[in-house]
N, C-alpha and C positions, 0 to 999 in steps of 0.2 A: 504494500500500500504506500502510496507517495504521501500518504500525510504522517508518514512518523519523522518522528524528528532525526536528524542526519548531526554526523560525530561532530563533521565541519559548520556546524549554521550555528552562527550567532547565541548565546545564552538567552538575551531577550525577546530572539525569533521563535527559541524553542518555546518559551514559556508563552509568548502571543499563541503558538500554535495549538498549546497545550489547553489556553483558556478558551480558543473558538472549539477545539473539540468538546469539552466540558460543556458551554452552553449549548452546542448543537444536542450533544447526548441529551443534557437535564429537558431540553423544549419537548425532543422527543418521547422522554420517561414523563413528562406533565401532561400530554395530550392522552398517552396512556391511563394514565390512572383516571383521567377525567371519564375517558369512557367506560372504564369499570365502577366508578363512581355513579354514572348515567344509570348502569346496570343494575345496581345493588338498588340505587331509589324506586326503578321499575319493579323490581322483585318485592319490595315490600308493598307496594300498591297494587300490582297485580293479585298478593294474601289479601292483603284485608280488603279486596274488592270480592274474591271467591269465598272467603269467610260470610261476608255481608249474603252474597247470594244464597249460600246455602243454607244459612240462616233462616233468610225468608221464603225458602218454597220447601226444603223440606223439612217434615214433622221430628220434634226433640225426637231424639234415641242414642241410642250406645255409640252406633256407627258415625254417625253426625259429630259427634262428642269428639272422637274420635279424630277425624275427620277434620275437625277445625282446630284441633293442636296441633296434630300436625303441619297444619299454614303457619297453625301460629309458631310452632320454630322456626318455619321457614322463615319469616320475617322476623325471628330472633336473629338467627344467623345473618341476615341480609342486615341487619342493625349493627350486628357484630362486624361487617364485613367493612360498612360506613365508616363506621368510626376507626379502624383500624388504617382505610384511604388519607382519614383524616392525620393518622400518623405518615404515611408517606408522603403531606405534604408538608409536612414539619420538616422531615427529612429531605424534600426538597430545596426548603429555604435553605438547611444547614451547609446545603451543596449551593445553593446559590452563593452564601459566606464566602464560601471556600474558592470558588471562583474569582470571586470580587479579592481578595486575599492575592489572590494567582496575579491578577491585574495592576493590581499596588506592587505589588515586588518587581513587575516588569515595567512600571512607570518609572519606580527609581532607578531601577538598571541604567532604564533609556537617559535618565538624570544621568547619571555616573557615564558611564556613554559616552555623551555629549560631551559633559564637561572634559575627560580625557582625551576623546579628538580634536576640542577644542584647542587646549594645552598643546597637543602633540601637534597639533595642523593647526595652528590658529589662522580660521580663514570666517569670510560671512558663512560660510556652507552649514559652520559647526555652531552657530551661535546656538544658545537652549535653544527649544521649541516644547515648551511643556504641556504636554498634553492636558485638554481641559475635562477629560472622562477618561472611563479605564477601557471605552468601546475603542479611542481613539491609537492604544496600541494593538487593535486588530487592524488595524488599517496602515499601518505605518511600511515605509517600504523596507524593505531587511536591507542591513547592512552588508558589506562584503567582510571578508573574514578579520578577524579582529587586529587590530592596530599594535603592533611590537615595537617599545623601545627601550632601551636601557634603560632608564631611571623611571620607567610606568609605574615603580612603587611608591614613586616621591612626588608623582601628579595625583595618583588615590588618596596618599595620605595628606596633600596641602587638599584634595578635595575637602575630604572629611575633619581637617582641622579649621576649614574655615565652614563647613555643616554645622561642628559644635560652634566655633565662637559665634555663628548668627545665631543659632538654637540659646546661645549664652546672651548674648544682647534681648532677645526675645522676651526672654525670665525676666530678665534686668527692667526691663518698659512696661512689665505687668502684663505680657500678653503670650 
């Protein structure tokens, strides 16, 4: 399959890739449940609509009795089934989390990124471009293979020493 991720692509292509598969799958698994969902409310109205009938045409007896316990599980279990939907969309959101999760990490990336091609090629090409949603790194066009120089430890690390001191001034102005 050409949508796995490849040894050579990019860390924040992989993870862009990774987060459009995840939403494709969860849309997929939401439309599903909905129709089992559909399902289960049918089954319980179809009961207590042949409950209701048999009810009123035929005469009390054993078999009647009978008879309309057994729907009435049915639409027990069709209750139990609801509410159990009602967990896989809990389940769902927890995967939406986890997505949204996946798209922050590959925002900063693309932060980090930038900022070191910057440093390394300082040109307009590399100025930020901060993405204003986490849709906007499905969209983004992949890099070509990542940027190599001798001191790429010492642009990380003045990245992230000047992350804290703005994170430090931030605290500092009450915000």
């Amino acid at each position: 399959m050409s949508d796995k991720p490849q040894e050579n692509q990019a860390i924040p292509d992989q993870l862009m890739q990774i987060a459009r598969e995840q939403e494709g799958g969860a849309e997929r698994v939401l439309d599903q449940i909905e129709v089992v969902q559909h399902s289960f409310e049918e089954i319980q109205a179809l009961s207590k609509e042949c409950q209701e009938i048999l009810r009123s045409v035929l005469p009390p007896s054993e078999e009647l009795e009978k008879l309309t316990n057994r729907l009435e599980q049915i639409g027990f279990h069709a209750d139990n089934g609801a509410y159990n939907i009602q967990g896989a969309f809990d389940l769902y959101q927890y995967q939406d989390v986890v997505r949204q999760k996946l798209e922050r990490v590959g925002r900063s990336l693309i932060e980090v990124a930038q900022y070191v091609l910057g440093r390394l090629q300082p040109s307009e090409d590399h100025l930020p471009k901060m993405a204003p949603s986490g849709r906007d790194i499905l969209h983004r066009e992949p890099q070509i293979a990542d940027v190599a120089k001798v001191d790429a430890d010492l642009v990380v690390a003045e990245f992230f020493a000047k992350a804290m001191k703005d994170r430090a001034a931030q605290k500092e102005n009450g915000g």
